[in-house]
N, C-alpha and C positions, 0 to 999 in steps of 0.2 A: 374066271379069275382075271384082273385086269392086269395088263402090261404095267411094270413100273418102269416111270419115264423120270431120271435122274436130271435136274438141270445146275448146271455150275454155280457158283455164287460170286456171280459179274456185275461192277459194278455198272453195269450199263441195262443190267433189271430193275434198275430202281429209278422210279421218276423221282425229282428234287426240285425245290425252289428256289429259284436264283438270288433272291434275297435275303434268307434263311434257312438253317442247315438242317432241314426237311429233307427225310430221304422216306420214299412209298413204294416198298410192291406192290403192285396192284393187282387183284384176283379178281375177274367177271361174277356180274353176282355176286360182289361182297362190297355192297357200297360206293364203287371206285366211281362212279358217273359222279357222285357226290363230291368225294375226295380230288377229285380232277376239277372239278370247279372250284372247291376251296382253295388248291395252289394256285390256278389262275389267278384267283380273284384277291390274293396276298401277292405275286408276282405283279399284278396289272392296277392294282386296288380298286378293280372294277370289276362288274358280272359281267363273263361272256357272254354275249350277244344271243345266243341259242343254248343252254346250257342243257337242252336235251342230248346234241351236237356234239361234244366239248372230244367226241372221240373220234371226230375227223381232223381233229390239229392238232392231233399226237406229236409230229413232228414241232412242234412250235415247241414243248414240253422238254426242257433239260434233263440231261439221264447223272445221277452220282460220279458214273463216270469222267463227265467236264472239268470237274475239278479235280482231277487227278489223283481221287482218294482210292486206297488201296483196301484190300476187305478187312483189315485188323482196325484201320482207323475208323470204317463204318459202324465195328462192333462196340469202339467206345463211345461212338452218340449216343445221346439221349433221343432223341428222335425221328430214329428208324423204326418203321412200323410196317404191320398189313392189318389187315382185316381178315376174321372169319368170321365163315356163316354156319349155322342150323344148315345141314344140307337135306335135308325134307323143304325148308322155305329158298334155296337157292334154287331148287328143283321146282318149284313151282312160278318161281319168278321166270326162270328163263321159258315156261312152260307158258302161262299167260302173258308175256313180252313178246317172245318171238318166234312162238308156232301158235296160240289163237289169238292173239293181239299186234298192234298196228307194227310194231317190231320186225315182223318177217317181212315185210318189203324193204327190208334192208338189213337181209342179212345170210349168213350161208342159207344152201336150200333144205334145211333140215323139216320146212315143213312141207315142203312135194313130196323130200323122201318118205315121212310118215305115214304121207297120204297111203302111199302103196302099199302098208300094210294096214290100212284100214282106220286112219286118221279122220276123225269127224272135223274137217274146220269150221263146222257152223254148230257146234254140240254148243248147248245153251241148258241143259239141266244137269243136275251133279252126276248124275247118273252116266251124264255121257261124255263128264269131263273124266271121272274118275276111269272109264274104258280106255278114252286117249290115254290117262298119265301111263294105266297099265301098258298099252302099245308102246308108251314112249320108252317109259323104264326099263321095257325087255330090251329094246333096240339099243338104249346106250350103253346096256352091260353086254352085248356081244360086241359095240364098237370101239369099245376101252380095250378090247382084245386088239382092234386094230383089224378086224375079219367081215366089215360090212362095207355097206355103199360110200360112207363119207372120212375125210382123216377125221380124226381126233383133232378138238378142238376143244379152245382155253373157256369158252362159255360151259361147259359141262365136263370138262376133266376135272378129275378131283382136287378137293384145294391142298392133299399130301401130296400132292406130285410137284410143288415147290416147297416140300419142305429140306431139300438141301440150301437152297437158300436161303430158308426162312434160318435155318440153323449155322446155315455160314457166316452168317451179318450177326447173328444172335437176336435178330429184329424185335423187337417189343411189341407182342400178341393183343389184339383190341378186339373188340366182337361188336356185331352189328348190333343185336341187341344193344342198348343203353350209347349208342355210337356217341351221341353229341356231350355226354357227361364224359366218356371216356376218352376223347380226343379234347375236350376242352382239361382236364388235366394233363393231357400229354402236351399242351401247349402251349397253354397261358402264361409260361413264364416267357415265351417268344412275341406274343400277340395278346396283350393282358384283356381287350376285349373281343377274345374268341366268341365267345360264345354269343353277344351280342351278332357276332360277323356271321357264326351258322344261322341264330332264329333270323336271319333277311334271307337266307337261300332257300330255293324250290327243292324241293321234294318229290318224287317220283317211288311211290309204293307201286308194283305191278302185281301182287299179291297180298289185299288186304285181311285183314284178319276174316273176314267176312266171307271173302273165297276162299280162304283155307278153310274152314271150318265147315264151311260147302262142300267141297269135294274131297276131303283126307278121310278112309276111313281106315282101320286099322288094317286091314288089306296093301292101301296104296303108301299107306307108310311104315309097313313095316319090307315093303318091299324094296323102297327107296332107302330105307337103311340101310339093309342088306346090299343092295348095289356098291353103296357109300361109306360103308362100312369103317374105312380107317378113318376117312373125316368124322362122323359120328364118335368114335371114340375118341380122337384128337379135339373137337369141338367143346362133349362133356367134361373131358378133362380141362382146357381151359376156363369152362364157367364153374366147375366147381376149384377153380388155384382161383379165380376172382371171387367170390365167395368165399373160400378161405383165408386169403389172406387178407383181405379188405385194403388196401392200396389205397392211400392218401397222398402218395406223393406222385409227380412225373417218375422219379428214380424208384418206385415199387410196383409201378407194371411191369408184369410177368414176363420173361422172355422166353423165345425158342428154347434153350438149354432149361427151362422149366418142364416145357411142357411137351417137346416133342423126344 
């Protein structure tokens, strides 16, 4: 059973853009590499320079906080948001990212530690990717206890473990699926040529359809459910209230007090 870890609803969890009343939790594995180049690049009106990068100049990044807003006045924007994921495909991105892809050189040592219990880092058939995911999936559901080798960490903590925040702001709920049609609604009346502005930006999939479909089998995903368990139900629930309600406007996307 994993620890729940309550976090406040501060305005200094929210990245924002200095030139527009954008405000973004950001969740690992949910797009955010993207989304942190998007504010750059409406902040700068330019691509940063390295946009694989773009999460070593956090600091450069203004927090909700700067302006002095208080969490009742965040609730009445229209343009607080996060993202979630399918956490089956969040679980596999940080899986090919940064334990068998170029990712772990730069980043906790989560994949020495897998090693030790029997981590193949050169597994190249599904068969031996599918054993890693199983290693990996046991290991993070004993570390979400808080009872193994590493802390807990926002790359693999689940994405309900901000949902006091997400619920404190009332934030407006988007999904990674269909991202660029549902952030250019959420937007375009700030940036009429959004969407023009996302189809120039690079893309980083670390989990193509092609490797999921490689290594998921009902085994490795029904295990990773079960790990994930409240995301999974908080995630279906969101894609079937977007599917319900069909949302044509910025002001009819879903929020926290919908769906969590």
């Amino acid at each position: 059973m994993a620890v729940e870890v309550k976090k406040k609803a501060d305005p200094d969890r929210l990245l924002s853009c200095r030139k527009l009343p954008i405000r973004y939790l950001f969740i690992p594995k949910c797009g955010c590499t993207f989304v942190k180049n998007l504010i750059w690049r409406l902040d700068h009106g330019q691509t940063f320079h390295n946009p694989k990068r773009i999460h070593d100049v956090m600091d450069d990044f203004v927090r909700a906080s700067a302006f002095g807003l208080t969490q009742d006045a965040i609730r009445a924007e229209e343009h607080a948001f996060t993202i979630l994921r399918n956490p089956v495909d969040r679980f596999l991105s940080l899986y090919f990212d940064k334990v068998v892809g170029s990712g772990w050189t730069k980043y906790v040592p989560l994949r020495a530690t897998l090693q030790k219990y029997g981590l193949n880092v050169d597994a190249t058939t599904a068969e031996e990717h599918r054993r890693n995911c199983m290693i990996m999936i046991d290991w993070l559901e004993v570390n979400l206890t808080g009872e193994n080798d590493l802390p807990r960490e926002a790359h693999w903590t689940p994405q309900w473990y901000r949902s006091d925040i997400m619920k404190g702001f009332d934030l407006k709920l988007l999904t990674l699926t269909n991202l660029d049609q549902r952030m250019e609604m959420l937007l375009s009346d700030l940036v009429p040529d959004i969407g023009a502005v996302m189809a120039e930006m690079e893309r980083y999939a670390t989990n193509s359809k092609d490797k999921k479909e490689a290594v998921l089998d009902q085994k490795v995903k029904a295990r990773i459910n079960q790990v994930y368990r409240r995301d999974r139900e908080i995630f279906e629930k969101l894609k079937d209230t977007w599917r319900d309600t069909k949302p044509a406007r910025m002001q009819d996307i879903p929020r926290a007090s919908l769906v969590l």
